[in-house]
C-alpha positions in Angstrom: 0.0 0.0 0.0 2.8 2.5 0.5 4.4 1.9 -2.2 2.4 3.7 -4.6 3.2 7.1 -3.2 6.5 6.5 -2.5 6.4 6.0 -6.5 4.4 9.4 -7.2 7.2 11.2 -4.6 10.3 10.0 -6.6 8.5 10.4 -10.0 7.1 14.3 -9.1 11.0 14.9 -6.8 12.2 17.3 -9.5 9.0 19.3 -9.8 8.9 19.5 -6.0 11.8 20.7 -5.5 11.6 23.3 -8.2 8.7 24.3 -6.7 9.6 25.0 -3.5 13.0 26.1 -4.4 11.2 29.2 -6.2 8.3 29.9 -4.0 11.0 30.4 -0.9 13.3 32.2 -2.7 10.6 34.5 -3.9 10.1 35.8 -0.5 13.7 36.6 0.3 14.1 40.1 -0.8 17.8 39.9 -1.3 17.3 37.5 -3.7 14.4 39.3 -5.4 16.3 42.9 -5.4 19.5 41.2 -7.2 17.1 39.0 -9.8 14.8 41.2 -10.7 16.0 44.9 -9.5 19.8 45.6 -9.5 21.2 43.4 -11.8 18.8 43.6 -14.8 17.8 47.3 -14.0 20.5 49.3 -13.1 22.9 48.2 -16.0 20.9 49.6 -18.5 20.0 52.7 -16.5 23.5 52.9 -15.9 24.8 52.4 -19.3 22.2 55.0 -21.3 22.7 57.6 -18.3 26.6 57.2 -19.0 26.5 57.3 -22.7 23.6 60.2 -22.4 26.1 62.5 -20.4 29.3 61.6 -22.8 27.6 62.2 -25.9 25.7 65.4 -25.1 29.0 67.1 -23.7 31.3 66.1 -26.3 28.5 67.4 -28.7 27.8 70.7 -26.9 32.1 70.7 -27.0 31.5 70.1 -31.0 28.7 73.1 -31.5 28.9 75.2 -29.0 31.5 78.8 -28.7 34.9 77.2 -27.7 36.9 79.3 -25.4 40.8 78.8 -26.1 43.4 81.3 -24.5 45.4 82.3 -27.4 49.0 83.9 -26.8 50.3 86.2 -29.3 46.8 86.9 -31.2 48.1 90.1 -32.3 50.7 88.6 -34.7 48.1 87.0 -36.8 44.9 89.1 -37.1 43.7 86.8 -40.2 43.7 83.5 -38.3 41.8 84.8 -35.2 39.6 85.9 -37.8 39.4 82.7 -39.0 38.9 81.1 -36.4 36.3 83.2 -34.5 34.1 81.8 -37.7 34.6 78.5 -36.9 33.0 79.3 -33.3 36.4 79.7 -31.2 36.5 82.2 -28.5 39.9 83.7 -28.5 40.9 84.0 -24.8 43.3 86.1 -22.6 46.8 84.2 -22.7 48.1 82.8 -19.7 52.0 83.3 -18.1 52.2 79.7 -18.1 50.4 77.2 -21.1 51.7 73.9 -20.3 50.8 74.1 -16.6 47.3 75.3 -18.1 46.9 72.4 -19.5 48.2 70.1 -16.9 46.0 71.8 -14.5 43.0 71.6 -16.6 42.3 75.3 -16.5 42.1 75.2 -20.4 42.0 72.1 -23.2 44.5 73.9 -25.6 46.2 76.6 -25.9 47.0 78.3 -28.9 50.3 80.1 -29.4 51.8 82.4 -32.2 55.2 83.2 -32.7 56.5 86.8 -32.6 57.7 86.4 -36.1 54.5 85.0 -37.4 54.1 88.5 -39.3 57.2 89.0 -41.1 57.7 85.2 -42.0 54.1 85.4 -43.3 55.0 88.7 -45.6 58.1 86.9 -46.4 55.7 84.0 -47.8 58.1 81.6 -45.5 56.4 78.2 -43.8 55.1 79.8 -40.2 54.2 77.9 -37.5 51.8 77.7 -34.4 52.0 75.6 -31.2 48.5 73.9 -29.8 49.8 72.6 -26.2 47.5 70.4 -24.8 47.3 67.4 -22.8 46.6 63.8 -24.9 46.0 62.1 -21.4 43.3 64.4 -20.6 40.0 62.6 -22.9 38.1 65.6 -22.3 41.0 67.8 -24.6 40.7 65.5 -27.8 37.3 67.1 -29.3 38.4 70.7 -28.6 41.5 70.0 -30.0 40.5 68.3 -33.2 38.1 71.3 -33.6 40.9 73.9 -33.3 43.1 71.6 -35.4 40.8 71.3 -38.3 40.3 75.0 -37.7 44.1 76.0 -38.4 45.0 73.4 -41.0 41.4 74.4 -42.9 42.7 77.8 -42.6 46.6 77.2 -43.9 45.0 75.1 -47.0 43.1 78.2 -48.1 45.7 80.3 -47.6 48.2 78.1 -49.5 46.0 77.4 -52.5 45.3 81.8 -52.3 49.4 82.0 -52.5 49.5 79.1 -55.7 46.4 81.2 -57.7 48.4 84.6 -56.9 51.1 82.9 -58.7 49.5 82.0 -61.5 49.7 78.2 -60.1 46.6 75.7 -60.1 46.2 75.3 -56.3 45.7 70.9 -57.0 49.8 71.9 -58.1 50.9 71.2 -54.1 48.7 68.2 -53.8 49.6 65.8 -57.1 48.3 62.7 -55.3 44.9 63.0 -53.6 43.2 60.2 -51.1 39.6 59.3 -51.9 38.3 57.4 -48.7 34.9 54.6 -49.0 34.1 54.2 -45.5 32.1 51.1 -46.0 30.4 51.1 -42.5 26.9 51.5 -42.0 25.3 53.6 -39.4 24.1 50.5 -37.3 27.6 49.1 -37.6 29.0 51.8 -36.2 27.0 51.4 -33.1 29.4 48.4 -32.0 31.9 51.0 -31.4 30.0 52.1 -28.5 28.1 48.9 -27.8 31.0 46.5 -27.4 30.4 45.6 -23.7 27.1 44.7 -24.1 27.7 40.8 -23.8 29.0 41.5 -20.7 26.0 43.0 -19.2 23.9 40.4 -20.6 26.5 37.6 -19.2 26.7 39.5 -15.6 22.8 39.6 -15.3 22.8 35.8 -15.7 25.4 35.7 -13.1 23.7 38.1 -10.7 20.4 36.9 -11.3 21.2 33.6 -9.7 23.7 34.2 -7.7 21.7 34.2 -4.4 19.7 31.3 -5.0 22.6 29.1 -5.7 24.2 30.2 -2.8 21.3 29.5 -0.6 20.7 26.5 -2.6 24.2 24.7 -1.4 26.1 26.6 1.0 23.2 28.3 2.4 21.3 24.9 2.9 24.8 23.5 4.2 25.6 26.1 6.3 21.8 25.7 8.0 22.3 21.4 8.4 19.3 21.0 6.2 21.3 19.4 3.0 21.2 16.5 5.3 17.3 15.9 5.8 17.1 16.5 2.0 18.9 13.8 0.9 18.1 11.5 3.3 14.9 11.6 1.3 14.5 8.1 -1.0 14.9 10.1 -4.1 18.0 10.3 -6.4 20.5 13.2 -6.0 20.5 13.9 -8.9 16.8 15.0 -9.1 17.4 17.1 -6.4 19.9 18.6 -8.2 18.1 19.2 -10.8 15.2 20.7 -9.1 17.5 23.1 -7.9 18.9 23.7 -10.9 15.9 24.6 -12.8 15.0 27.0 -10.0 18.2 28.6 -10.6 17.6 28.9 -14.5 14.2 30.3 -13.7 15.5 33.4 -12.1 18.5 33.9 -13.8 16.4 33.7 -17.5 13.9 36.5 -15.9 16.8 38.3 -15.0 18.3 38.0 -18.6 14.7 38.7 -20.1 14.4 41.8 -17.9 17.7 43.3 -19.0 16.8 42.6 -22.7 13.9 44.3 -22.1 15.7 47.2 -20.3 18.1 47.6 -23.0 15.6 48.1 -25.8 13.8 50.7 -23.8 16.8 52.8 -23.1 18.0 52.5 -26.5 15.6 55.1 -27.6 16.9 57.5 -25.3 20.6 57.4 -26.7 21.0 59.8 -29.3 23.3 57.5 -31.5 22.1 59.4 -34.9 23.5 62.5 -33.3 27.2 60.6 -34.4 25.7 59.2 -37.4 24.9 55.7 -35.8 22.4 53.8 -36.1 20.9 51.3 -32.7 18.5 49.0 -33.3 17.8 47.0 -29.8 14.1 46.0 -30.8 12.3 42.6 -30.7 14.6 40.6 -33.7 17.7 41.9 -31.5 16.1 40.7 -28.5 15.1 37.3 -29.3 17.8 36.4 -30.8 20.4 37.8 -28.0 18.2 35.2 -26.1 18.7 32.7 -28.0 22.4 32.9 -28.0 22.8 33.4 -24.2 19.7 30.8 -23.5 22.7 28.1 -22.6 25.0 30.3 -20.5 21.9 30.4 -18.1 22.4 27.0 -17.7 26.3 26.6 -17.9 26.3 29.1 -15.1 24.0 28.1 -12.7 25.7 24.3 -12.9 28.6 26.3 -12.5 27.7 28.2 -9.6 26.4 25.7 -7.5 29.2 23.9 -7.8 31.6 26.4 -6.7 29.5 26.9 -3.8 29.2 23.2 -3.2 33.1 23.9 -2.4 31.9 26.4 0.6 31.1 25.5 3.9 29.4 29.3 4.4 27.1 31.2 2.9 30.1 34.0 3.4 33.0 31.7 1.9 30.5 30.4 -1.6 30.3 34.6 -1.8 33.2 34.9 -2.1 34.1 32.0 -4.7 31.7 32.9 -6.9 32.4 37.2 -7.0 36.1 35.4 -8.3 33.9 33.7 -10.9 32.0 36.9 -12.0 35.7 38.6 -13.6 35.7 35.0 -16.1 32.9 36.2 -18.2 34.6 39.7 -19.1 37.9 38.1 -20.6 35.9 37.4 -24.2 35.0 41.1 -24.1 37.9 42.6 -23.3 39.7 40.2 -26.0 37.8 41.5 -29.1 38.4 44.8 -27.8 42.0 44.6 -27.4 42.8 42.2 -30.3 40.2 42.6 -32.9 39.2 38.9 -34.4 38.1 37.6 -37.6 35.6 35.5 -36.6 36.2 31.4 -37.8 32.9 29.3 -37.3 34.5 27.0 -34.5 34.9 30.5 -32.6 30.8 30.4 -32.0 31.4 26.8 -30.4 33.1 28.5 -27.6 30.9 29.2 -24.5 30.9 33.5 -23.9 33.4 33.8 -27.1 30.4 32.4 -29.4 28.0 34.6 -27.9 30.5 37.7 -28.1 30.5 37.3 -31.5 26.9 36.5 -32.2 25.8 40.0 -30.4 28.4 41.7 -32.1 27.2 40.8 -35.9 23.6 41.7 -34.4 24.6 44.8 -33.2 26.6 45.8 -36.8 23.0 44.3 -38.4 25.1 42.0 -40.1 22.6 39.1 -38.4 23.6 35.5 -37.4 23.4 32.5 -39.6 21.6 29.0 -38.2 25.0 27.3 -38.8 26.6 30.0 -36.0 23.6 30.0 -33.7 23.6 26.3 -34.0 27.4 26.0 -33.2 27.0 28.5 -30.2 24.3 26.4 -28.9 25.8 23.3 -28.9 29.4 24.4 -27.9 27.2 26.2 -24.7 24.8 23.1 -24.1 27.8 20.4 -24.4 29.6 22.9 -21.9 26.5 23.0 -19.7 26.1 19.4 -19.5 29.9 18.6 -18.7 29.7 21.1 -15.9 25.9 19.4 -14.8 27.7 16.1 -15.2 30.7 17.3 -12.3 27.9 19.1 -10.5 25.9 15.2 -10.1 29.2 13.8 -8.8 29.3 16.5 -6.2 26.0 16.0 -4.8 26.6 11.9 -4.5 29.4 13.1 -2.0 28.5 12.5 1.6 30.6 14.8 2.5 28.6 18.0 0.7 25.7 17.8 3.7 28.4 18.3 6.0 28.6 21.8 7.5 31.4 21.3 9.6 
């Protein structure tokens, strides 16, 4: 007679635990604020509030009256002329430039020679200094602007000097360059987009970080790993219980921060530097395809580093370690640009790198390379599942001491 039930228990063990797993961990607000608030939220926020602020100053820097101190304006009348049309505000000079600039109390300086007049009559080369500081980011678009200003300004004077001569002005430039940038708006995005992965990999992590935690060291920690598996049901459905719990939370993390992104995408001027973002619903479901497998590569991942903790404190540790792996593929293509092969997309993180790279340059992904990402992920995922089984057979694991 009591067999029958003990049937049904072993047969319905993974739903049960599921269940439970995610109706207990709904009601713990830590876990709830990193799932659901802080890790899928505030990257996005973040990210357009970031790129929002860069892009409107270094375009109000672009358009707007620059104010450069200029020392020695009165040797070159002409060229402050010039350059009070191309919207610089010629400024008082100061004693010392180069501290100026050090000090940030100006992005360039312009300086003219005293002899600027008389070489200039003498229709000698003349030359003027823009001292600024490379390391400062904030200098380069004011002094690209004065740059282009000056050199704009020596071209027309130059080809004025050829004409007075009776000289075609193409005479001092026989060989001209004709550039074809083939990038599109949208591909230009990826220039400003390339650490998107990255978010999308560290919402996984974050997302189920806490419940795997809880799951295994937590549940170590408290002495009930013990009761569970006394239990006449298989480890490894147990495990997999648990598992599914933590792929539950960390996929409505990942959906949340899709989401996110393709709302604060509209608010980033991108055509303001003639790109073009496109973060809408064929971007979105297919980013969620690719990183569908990390969810659960990760979360076998995770509770198996924190199967190696005998705290809730130590497994937090472990597994902050584990959150700097995912950023080595982005900070890879960044540093070495790749050609992509096809066995690249086999590679868990690198594949998906890749894949959300050619969607974000609207160059799509092909079924071969979402179906090599998805089973270089999955085979990945089932290894570390595999390792993850093994673990939980260990009597030792329900052990807190």
């Amino acid at each position: 007679m009591n067999t029958v039930p003990t049937k049904l228990q072993r047969s319905r063990a993974f739903l049960t635990v599921f269940l439970k797993e995610v109706k207990e961990n709904l009601r713990d607000r830590r876990t709830l604020i990193s799932a659901f608030l802080t890790g899928p939220l505030l990257g996005p926020v973040v990210f357009a509030m970031v790129i929002n602020v860069t892009l409107n100053r270094e375009l109000d820097k672009a358009e707007k009256p620059l104010p450069v101190p200029v020392i020695g304006a009165e040797y070159a009348p002409n060229l402050i002329d010039a350059l009070k049309a191309g919207g610089v505000v010629p400024g008082a000079p100061v004693a010392d430039p180069e501290k100026a600039v050090r000090k940030r109390d100006a992005d360039v300086v312009l300086r003219i020679a005293s002899d600027y007049g008389a070489a200039w009559r003498k229709g000698e080369p003349v030359q003027v200094e823009l001292i600024y500081d490379s390391s400062q980011s904030d200098a380069n678009t004011p002094v690209e602007r004065v740059t282009h200003l000056v050199e704009g300004y020596a071209r027309q004077q130059g080809a004025m000097r050829l004409v007075a001569r009776g000289l075609s002005p193409s005479t001092a430039w026989p060989l001209q360059v004709a550039k074809r940038d083939q990038a599109t708006p949208q591909s230009r995005a990826v220039l400003m987009f390339a650490m998107l992965p990255y978010f999308f990999v560290i919402t996984i992590l974050t997302g189920g970080m806490y419940l795997a935690i809880d799951l295994t060291a937590g549940e170590r920690e408290r002495q009930s790993l013990e009761p569970l598996f006394a239990n006449p049901v298989a480890r490894w459905k147990i495990l997999c219980g648990k598992l599914a719990a933590i792929c539950a939370f960390s996929t409505t993390s990942l959906l949340i921060t899709v989401v996110g992104f393709a709302v604060v995408g509209r608010f980033i001027p991108a055509e303001k530097l003639g790109m073009e973002l496109d973060l809408g619903l064929h971007f979105g479901g297919s980013a969620l395809l690719l990183m569908l497998p990390l969810v659960l590569l990760f979360a076998a991942l995770q509770s198996m580093v924190a199967a190696f903790a005998k705290s809730y404190r130590e497994a937090q540790t472990y597994l902050s370690l584990l959150m700097l792996v995912p950023i080595i593929p982005s900070l890879l293509l960044v540093v070495m640009p790749i050609k992509a092969q096809a066995w690249m997309y086999a590679i868990p993180l690198l594949g998906q790198n890749l894949g959300i790279m050619q969607l974000l340059r609207g160059d799509g992904v092909t079924a071969e390379q979402i179906g090599l990402c998805l089973t270089g992920s999955l085979a990945a995922a089932l290894v570390a599942v595999l390792v993850t089984i093994q673990l939980y057979r260990s009597e030792r694991l329900a052990i807190s001491a």
